[in-house]
N, C-alpha and C positions, 0 to 999 in steps of 0.2 A: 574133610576137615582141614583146614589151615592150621601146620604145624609154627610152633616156635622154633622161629630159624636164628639160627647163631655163627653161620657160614660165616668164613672170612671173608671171602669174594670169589666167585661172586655171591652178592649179598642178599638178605631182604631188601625189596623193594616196597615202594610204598603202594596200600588196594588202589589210586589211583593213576599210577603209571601204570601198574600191571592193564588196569581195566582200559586204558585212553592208548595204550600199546597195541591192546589187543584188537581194539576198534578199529584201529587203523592198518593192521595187518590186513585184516578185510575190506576195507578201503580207508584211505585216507580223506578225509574231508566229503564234498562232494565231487571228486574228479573220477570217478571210476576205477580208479586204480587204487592196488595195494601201497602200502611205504616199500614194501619188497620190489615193486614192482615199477614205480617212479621217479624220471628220468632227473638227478642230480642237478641235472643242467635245468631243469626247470621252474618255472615262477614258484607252483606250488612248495616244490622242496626246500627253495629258497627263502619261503615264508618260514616254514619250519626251523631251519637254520640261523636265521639272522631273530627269531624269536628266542633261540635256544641263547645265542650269545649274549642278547640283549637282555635276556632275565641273568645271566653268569655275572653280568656286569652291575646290574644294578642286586643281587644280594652278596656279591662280595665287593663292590663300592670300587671296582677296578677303574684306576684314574684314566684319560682319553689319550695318553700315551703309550699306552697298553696295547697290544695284538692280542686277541683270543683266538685260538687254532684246537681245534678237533683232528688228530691226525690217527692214523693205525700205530702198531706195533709194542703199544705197551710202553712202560715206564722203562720198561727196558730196554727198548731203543734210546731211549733219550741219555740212557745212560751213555750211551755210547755217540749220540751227535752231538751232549751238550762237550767234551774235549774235541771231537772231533772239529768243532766251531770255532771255541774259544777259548782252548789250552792252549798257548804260546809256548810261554816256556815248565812253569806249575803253578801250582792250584793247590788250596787247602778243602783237606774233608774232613766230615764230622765222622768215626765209625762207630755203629751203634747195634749195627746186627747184619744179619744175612742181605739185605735188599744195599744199605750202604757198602757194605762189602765188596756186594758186585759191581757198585758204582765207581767202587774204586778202580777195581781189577778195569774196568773198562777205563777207565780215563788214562792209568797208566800206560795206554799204548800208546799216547800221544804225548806224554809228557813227564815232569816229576808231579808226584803226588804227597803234600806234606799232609798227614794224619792229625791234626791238632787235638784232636780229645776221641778217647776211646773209653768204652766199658769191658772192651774182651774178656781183660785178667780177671772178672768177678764173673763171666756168664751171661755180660749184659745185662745186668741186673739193676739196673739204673740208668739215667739219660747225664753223661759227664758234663760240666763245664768248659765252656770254650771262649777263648778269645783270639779272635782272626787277626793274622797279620795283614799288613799293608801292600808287603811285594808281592804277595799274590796274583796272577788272572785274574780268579775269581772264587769264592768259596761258598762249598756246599754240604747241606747237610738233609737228612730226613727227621722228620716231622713228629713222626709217631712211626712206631716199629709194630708192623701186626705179629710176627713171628715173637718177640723177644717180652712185647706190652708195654714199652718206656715211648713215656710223651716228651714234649715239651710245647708250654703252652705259650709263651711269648715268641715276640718277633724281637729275631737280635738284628745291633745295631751292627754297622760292615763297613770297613773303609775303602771293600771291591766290592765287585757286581757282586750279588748273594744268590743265591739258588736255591730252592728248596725242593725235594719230594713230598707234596701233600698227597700221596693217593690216597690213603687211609684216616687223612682228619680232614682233610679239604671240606667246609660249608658247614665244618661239626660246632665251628664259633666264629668270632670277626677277627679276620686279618688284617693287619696295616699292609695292602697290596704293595705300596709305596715304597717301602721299605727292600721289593725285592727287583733283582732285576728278573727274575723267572719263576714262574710256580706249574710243575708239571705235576703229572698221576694218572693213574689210570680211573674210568670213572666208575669200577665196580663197586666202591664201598660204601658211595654214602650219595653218590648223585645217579647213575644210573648203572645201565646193565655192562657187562663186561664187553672190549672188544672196539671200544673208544677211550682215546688218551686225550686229554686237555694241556693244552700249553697256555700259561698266561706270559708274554716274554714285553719287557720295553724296547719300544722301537729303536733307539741309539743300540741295543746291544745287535740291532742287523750289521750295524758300521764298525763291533769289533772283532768280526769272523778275524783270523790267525791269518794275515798278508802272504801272500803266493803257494798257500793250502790248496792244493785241486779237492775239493769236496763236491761231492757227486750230488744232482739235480734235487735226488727226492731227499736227503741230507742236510738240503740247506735250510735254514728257517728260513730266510729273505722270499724263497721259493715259494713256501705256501704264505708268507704273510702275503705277498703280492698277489698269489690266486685266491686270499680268503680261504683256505681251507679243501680249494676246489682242483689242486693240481691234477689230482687223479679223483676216481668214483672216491668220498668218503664212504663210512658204514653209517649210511641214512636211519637206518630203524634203531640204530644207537642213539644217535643225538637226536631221535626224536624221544627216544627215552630219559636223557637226560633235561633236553625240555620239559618233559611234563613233570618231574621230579625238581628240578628248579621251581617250577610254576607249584607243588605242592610246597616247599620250603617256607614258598615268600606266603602264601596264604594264612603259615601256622606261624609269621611273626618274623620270619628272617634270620638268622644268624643268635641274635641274641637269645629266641625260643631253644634255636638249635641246642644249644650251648648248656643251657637252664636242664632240658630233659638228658645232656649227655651226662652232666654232673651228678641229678638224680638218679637214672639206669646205674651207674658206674660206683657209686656208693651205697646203694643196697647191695652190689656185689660181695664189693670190697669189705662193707661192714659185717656180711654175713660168713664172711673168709673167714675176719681176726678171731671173731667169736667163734669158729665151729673146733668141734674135738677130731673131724674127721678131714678135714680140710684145711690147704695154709695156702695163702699169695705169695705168688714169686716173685715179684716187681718189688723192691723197695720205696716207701713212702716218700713223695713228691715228686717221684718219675713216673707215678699209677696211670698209664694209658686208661682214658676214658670209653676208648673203643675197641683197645682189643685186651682182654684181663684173663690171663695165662694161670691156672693153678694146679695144685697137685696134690696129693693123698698127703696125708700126715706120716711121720716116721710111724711102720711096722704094721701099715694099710695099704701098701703100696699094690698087695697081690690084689685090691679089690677094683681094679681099676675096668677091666673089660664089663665086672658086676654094674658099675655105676653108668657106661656108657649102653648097657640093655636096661638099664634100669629107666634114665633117663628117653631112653627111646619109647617104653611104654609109657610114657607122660606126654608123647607127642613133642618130646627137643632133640632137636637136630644141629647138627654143626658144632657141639662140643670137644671133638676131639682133637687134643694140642697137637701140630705140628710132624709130620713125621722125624725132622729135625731135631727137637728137643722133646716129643713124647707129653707125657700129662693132659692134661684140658686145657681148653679153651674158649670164652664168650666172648663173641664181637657182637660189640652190639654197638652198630652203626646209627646212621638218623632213623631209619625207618621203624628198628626194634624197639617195639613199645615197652612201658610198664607192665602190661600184661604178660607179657612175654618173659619179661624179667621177674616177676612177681612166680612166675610156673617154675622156671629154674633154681631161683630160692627156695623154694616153697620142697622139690624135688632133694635139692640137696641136703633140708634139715629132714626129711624123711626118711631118706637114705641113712642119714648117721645116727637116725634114732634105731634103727635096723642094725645096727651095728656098733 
């Protein structure tokens, strides 16, 4: 029986990647061979490939100055090549929780690092306001915090290159691509399976790597935009995953659908929070991540917490439990986590407090 998954990433996936994944582990197409087993360098993978980028491009509307790169290592790399590129001298960040954090701690080895809005002093408990300065490099911030649950749903305006971390909302609504000069993440949350990072970068920011930087081959972006993605083996069975999860996206309406069902998952949660006697949200109202919604027992309930996470497990929900970081719950629920899914989780938690 298919459990309700609430994993933060890696994620649900949608029955059609999983099933178009799994066909292809067995073989790919008609070439006889597995996706595991089929040579990068060849036509067929390359079908796969430039299909994956070409649907990235047309449901997030990525303008033709654009580069798309599939590359390894996580968002966490990036933390560390996007200063290593383009820190001159500093750079403003947004910090918002654990993932920003580290993006700082990395960038400050190459540079100053100005903080321009932070939620720390409250627990992160909200997504702060920010206005970027001018002398900047470049400024960066993340998107939506899986750890902490603070969104922000608009695209800010920038008088430097902007950067953001989407891993965790990336495809969840419509972005003004336009607006940024890079959009990286990892693809576990909401486009495919773990173990592929996406770069969305403009082509002008190749020409402002940091002048007589020696930065090393596989480091450079200039590197794989010129190879397409191809300097070294990518992870093939990745980005054919996020292929067929793009291709499931654009099917169910594009970005706007996306958007419509995250708002709905994400307010049956939210409304089932304010009203429960046994339950409270931790995110303060209008930083309410629509994808990952962080909560915790009510004052003087607190001992019932391992109750509710067996409890929840005999209903078939998985992936609720918050953070080892901050403790409490947690539901992400990315594009592929249905209404049904959400509807067993509600449904779970007003049973549980009527037990109690």
């Amino acid at each position: 029986m298919r459990k309700h998954i609430f994993n933060a990433g890696p994620c649900k996936l949608p029955d059609a990647t999983l099933e178009n994944v799994s066909s292809a582990v067995i073989e790919l197409g008609n070439t006889g061979q597995s996706i595991l087993e089929v040579s990068h360098r060849s036509a067929d993978f390359q079908a796969v490939h430039d299909e994956a980028i070409n649907l990235f491009r047309e449901v997030l509307d990525i303008p033709a100055d654009y580069s798309v790169l599939f590359l390894g290592g996580g968002a966490s790399l990036q933390f560390c090549m996007i200063p290593y590129n383009f820190l001159n001298t500093r750079a403003a960040y947004v910090n918002t929780g654990t993932w920003s954090t580290a993006a700082i701690k990395e960038a400050r080895m190459w540079g100053e690092v100005d903080v321009i809005a932070s939620s720390e002093a409250d627990g992160f408990t909200y997504y702060p306001p920010f206005t970027i300065p001018a002398d900047v490099d470049y400024a960066h911030f993340t998107s939506n915090n899986t750890i902490r649950g603070t969104e922000i749903f608009t695209d800010p305006d920038s008088p430097v290159p902007l950067i953001c971390d989407m891993s965790s909302d990336i495809c969840s609504r419509p972005v003004d691509v336009s607006k940024y000069a890079m959009i990286y993440g990892g693809a576990q949350k909401n486009i495919g399976p773990a173990g592929v990072t996406f770069v969305i970068i403009k082509n002008d920011m190749l020409e402002r790597v940091v002048a007589g930087r020696i930065i090393p081959t596989m480091l450079r972006y200039k590197t794989h935009v010129e190879k397409g993605s191809m300097y070294n083996t990518p992870p093939c069975v990745n980005i054919l995953g996020v292929k067929e999860t793009l291709k499931w996206i654009k099917s169910l309406g594009g970005l706007k659908a996306m958007e419509k069902l995250a708002i709905t998952r994400s307010d049956m949660i939210y409304n089932e929070l304010e009203k429960s006697k046994l339950f409270r949200p931790v995110v303060k109202e209008g930083s309410r991540s629509r994808m990952n919604i962080p909560f915790l027992l009510r004052e003087g309930h607190e001992g019932l917490e391992k109750e509710f996470l067996d409890f929840a497990k005999s209903r078939n929900i998985v992936g609720i439990k918050g953070h080892r970081s901050v403790g409490g719950f947690r539901a992400s629920v990315y594009n592929a986590c249905s209404i049904e899914d959400v509807k067993a989780l509600v449904t779970a938690m007003q049973d549980f407090a009527a037990k109690h």
